[in-house]
N, CA, C and O of each residue as an XYZ file, in Angstrom:
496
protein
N       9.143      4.423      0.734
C      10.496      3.952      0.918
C      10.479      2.912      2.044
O      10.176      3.251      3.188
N      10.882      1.335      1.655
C      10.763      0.638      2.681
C      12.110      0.503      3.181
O      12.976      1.355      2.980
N      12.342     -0.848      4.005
C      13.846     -0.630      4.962
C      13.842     -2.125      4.669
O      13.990     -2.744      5.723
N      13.693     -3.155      3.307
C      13.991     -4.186      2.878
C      12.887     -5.048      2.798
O      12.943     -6.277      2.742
N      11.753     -4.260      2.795
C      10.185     -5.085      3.275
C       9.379     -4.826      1.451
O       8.384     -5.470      1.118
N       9.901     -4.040      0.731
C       9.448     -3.769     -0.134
C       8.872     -4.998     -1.210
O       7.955     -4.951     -2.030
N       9.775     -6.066     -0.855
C       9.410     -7.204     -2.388
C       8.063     -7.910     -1.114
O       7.156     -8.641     -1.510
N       8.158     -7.653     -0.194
C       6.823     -8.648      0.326
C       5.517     -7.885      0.553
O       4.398     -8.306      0.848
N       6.042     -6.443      0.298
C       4.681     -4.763      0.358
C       4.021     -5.483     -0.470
O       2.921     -5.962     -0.194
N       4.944     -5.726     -2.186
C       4.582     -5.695     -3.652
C       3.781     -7.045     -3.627
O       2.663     -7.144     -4.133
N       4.357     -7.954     -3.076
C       3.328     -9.127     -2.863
C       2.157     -9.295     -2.250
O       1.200     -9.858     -2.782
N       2.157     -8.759     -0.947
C       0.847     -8.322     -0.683
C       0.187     -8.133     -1.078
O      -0.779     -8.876     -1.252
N       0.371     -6.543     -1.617
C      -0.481     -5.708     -2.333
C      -1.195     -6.900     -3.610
O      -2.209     -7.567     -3.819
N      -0.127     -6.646     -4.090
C      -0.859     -7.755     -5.144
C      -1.822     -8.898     -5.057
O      -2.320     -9.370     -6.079
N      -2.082     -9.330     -3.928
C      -3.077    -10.334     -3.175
C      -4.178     -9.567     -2.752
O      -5.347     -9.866     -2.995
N      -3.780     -8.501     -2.069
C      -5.394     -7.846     -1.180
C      -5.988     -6.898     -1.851
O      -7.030     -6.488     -1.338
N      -5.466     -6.130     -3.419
C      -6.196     -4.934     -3.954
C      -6.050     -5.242     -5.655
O      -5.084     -5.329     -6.413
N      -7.382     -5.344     -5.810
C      -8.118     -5.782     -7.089
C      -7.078     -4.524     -7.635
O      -6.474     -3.601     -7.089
N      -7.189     -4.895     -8.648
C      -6.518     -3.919     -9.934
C      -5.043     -3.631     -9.973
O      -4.428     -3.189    -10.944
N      -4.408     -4.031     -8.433
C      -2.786     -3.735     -8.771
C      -2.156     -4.542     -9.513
O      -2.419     -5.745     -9.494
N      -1.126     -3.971    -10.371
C      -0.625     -4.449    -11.261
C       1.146     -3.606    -11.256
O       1.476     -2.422    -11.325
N       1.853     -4.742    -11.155
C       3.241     -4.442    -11.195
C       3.612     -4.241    -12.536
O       3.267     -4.962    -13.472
N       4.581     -2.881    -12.628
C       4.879     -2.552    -14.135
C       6.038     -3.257    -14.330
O       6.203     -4.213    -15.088
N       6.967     -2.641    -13.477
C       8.234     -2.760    -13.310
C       8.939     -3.169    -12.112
O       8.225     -2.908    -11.144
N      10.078     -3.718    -11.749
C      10.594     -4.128    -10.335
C      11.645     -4.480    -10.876
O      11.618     -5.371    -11.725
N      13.158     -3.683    -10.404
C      14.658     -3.745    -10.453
C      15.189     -3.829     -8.928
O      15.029     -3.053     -7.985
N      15.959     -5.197     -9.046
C      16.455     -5.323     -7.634
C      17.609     -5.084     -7.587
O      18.122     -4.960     -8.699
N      18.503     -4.917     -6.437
C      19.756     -4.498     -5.959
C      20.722     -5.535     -6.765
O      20.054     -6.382     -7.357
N      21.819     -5.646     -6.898
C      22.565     -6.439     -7.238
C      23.880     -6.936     -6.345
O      24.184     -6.190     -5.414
N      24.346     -7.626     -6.461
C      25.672     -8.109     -5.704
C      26.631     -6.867     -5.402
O      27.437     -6.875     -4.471
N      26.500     -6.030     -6.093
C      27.718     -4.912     -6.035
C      26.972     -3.804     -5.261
O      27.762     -2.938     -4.888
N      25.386     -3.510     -4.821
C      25.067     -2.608     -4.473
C      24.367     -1.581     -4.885
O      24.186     -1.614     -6.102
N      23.746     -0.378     -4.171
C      24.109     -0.091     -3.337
C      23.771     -0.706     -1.709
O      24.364     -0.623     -0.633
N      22.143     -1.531     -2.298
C      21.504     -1.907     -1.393
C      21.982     -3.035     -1.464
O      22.939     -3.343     -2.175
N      21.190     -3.981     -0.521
C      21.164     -5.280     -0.399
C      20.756     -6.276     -1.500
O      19.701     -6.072     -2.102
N      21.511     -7.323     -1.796
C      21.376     -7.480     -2.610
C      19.919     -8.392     -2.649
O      19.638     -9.053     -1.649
N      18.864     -8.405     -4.023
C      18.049     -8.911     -3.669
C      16.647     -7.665     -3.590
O      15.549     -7.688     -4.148
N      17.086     -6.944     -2.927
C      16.095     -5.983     -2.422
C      15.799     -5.129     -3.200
O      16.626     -5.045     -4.108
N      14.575     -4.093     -3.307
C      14.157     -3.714     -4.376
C      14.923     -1.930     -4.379
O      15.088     -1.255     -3.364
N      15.231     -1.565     -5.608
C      15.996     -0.536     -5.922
C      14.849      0.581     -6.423
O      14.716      1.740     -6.029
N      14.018     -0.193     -7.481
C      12.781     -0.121     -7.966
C      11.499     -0.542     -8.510
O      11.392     -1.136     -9.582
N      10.472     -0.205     -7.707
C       9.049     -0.848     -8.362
C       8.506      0.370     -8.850
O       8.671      1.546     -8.527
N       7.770     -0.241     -9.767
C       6.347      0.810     -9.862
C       5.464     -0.202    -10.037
O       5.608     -1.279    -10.616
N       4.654      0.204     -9.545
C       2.762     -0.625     -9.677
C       1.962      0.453    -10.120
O       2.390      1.582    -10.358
N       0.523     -0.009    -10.249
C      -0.456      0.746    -10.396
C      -1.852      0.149    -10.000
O      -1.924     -0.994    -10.452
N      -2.754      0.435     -9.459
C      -3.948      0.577     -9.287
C      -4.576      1.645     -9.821
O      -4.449      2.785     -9.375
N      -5.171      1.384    -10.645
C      -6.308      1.835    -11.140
C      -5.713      2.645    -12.361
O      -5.051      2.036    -13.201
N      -5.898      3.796    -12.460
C      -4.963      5.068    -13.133
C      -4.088      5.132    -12.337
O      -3.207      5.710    -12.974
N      -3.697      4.933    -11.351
C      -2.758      5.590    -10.084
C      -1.411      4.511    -10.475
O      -1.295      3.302    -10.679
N      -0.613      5.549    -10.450
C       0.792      4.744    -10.369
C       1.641      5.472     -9.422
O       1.727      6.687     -9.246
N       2.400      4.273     -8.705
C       2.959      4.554     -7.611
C       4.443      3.834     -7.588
O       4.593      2.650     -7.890
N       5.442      4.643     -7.217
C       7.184      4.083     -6.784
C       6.944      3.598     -5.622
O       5.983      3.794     -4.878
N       8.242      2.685     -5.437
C       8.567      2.202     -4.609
C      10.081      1.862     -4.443
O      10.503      1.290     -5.448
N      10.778      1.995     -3.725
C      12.046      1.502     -3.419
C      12.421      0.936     -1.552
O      12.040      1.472     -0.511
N      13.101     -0.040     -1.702
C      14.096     -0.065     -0.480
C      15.292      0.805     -0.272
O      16.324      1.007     -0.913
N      14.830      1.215      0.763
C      16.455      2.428      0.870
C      17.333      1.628      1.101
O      17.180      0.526      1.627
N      18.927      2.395      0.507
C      19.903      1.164      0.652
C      20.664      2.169      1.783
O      21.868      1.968      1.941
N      20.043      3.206      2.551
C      20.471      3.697      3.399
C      19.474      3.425      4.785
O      18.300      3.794      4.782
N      20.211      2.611      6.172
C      19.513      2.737      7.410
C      18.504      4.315      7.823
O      18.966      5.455      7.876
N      17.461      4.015      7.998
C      17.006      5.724      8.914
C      16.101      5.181      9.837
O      15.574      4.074      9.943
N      16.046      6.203     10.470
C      15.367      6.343     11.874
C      13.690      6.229     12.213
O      12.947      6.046     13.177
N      13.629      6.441     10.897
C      12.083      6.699     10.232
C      11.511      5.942      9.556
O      11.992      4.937      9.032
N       9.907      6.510      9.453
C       9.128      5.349      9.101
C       8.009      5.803      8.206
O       7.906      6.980      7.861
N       7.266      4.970      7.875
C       5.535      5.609      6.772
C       4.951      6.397      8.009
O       4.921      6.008      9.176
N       4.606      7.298      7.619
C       3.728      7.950      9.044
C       2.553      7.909      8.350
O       2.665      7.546      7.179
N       1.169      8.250      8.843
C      -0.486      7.881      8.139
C      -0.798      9.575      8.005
O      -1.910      9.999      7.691
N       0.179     10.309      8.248
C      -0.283     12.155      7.743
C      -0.472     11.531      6.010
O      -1.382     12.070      5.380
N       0.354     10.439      5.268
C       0.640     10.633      4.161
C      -0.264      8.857      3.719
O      -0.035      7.704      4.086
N      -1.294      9.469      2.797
C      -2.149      7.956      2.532
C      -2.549      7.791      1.322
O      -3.243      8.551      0.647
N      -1.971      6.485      0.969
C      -3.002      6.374     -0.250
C      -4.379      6.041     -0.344
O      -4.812      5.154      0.392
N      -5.099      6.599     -1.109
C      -6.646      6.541     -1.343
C      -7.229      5.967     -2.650
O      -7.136      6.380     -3.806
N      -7.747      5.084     -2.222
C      -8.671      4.030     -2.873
C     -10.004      3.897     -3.180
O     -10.691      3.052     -2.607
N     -10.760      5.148     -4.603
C     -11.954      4.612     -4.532
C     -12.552      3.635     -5.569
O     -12.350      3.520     -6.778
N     -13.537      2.814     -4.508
C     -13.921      1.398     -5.322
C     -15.554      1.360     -5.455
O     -16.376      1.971     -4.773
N     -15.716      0.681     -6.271
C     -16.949      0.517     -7.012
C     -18.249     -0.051     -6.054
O     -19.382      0.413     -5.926
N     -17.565     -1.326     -5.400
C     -18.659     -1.709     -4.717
C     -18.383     -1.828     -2.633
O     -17.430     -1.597     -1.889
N     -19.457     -2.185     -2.484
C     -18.970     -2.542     -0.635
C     -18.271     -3.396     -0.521
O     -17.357     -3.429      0.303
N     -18.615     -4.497     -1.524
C     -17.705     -5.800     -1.071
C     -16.265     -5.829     -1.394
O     -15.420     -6.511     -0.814
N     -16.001     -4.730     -2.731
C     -14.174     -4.458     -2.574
C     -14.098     -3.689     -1.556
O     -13.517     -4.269     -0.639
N     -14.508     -2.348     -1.217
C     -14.383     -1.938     -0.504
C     -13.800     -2.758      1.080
O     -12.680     -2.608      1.567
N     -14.935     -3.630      1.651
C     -14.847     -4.181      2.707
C     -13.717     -5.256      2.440
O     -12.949     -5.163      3.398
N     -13.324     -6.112      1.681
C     -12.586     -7.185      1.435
C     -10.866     -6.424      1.316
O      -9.775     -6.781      1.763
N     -11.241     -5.438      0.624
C      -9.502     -4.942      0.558
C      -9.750     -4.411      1.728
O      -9.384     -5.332      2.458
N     -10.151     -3.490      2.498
C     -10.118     -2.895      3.961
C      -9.440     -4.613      5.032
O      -8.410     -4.693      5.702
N     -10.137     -5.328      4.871
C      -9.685     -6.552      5.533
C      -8.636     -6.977      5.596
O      -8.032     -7.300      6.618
N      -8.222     -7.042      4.325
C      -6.927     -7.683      4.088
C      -5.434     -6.416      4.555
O      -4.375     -6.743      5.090
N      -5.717     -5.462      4.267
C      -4.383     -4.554      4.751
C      -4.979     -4.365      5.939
O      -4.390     -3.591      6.693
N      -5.862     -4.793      6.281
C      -6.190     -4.339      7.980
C      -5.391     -5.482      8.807
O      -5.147     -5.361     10.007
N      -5.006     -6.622      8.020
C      -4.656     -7.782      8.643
C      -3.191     -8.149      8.979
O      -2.461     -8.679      8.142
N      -2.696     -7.776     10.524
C      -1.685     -7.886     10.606
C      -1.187     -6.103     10.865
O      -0.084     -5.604     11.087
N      -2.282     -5.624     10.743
C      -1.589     -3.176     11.153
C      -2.809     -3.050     11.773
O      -3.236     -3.997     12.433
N      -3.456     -2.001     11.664
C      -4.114     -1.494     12.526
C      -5.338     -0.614     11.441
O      -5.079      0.014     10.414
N      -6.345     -0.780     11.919
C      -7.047      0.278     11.874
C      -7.031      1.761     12.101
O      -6.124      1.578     12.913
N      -7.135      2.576     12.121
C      -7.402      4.075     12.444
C      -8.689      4.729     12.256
O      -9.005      5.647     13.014
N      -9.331      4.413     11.481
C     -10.839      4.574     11.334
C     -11.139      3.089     10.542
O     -10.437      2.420      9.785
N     -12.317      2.924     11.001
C     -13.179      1.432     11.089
C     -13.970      1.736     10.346
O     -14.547      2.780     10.649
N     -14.373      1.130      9.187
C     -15.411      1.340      7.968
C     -16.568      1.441      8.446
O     -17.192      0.640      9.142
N     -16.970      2.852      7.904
C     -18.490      3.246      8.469
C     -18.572      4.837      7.350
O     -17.767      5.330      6.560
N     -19.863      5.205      7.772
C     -20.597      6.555      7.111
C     -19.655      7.736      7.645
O     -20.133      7.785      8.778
N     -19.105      8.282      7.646
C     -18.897      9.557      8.397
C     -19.294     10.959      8.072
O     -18.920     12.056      8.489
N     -20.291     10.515      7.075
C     -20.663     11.769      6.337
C     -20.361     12.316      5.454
O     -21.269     12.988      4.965
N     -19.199     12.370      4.840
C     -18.573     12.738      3.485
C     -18.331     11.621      2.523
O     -18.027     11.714      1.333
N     -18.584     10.175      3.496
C     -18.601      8.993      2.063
C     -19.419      8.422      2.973
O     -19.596      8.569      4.182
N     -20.100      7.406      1.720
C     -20.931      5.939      2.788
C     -20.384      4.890      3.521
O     -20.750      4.449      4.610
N     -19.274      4.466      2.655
C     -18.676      3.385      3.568
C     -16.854      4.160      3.299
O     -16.262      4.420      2.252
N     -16.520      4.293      4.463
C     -14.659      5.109      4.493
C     -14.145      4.362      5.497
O     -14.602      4.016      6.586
N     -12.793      4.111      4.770
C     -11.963      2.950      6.209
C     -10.535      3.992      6.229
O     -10.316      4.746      5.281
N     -10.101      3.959      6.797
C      -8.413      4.246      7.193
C      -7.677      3.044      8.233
O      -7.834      2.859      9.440
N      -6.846      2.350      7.264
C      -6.077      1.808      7.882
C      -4.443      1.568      7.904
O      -3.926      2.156      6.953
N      -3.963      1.215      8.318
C      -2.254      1.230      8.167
C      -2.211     -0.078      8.117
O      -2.752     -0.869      8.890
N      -1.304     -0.388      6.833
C      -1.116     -1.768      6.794
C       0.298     -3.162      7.693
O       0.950     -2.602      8.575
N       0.489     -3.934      7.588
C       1.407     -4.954      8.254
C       2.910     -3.894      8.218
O       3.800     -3.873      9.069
N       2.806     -2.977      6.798
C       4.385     -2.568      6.903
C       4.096     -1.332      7.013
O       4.455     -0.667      6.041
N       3.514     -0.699      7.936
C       3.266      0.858      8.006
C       2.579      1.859      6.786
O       2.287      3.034      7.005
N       2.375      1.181      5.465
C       1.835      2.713      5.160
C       0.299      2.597      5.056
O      -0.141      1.467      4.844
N      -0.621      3.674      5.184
C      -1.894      3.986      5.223
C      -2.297      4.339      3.897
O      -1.808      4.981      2.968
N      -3.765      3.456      4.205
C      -4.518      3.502      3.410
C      -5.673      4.303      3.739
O      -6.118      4.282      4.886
N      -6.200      5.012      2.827
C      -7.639      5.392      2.853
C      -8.584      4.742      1.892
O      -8.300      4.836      0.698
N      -9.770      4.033      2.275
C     -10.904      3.550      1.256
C     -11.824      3.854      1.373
O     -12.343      4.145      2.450
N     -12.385      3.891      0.182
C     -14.039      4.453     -0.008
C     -14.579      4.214     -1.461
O     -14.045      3.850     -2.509
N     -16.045      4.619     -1.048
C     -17.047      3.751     -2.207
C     -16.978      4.802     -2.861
O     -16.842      5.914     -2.351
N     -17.069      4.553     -4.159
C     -17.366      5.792     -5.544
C     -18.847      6.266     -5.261
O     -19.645      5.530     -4.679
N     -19.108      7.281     -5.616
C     -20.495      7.513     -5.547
C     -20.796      8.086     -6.583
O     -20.042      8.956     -7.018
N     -22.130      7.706     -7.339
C     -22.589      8.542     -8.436
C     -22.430      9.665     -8.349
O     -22.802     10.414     -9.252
């Protein structure tokens, strides 16, 4: 749930992670409830994974917190490392792509509009 950031999430996304693909996207209208313009509803998908999205047409106090992440596993290092880059660009890191023992290469990062990502390499 974004706070009017949602049509530029969907753009993003769509630039920094191979395979997303927008299904659907219904925006607010002149009459409401939200702003007009702003998104009411998306869905995308990466990979098998399909995911909502909306702008709340209600103010809150709150935000994406990184307890709650989406996870991304990819085929090679170089998606791996290249999408890690790009949502790294402009948020923050939280874990820095490396081994940690349960995958070979694992990143956690939070992107420009708060929500977290987790990535990692597929393994045979």
């Amino acid at each position: 749930m974004f706070q009017g950031q949602a049509n530029n999430a969907l753009a993003y996304y769509a630039d920094a992670i191979a395979g997303f693909v927008l299904l659907r996207k219904t925006l607010y209208g002149p009459h409401g409830p939200g702003v007009e313009g702003t998104v009411q509803e998306a869905v995308f998908s990466i990979g098998a994974q399909v995911v909502q999205c909306i702008d709340s047409p209600v103010a809150h106090d709150f935000d994406f917190t990184p307890s709650t992440s989406l996870c991304l596993t990819m085929e090679t290092q170089e998606q791996v490392g290249e999408t890690f880059a790009a949502l790294a660009e402009g948020g923050k890191e939280l874990m820095p792509l490396d081994n940690y023992g349960f995958n070979p290469l694992f990143g956690w990062v939070q992107d420009r509009f708060g929500v977290s990502w987790q990535l990692m390499l597929a393994q045979p």
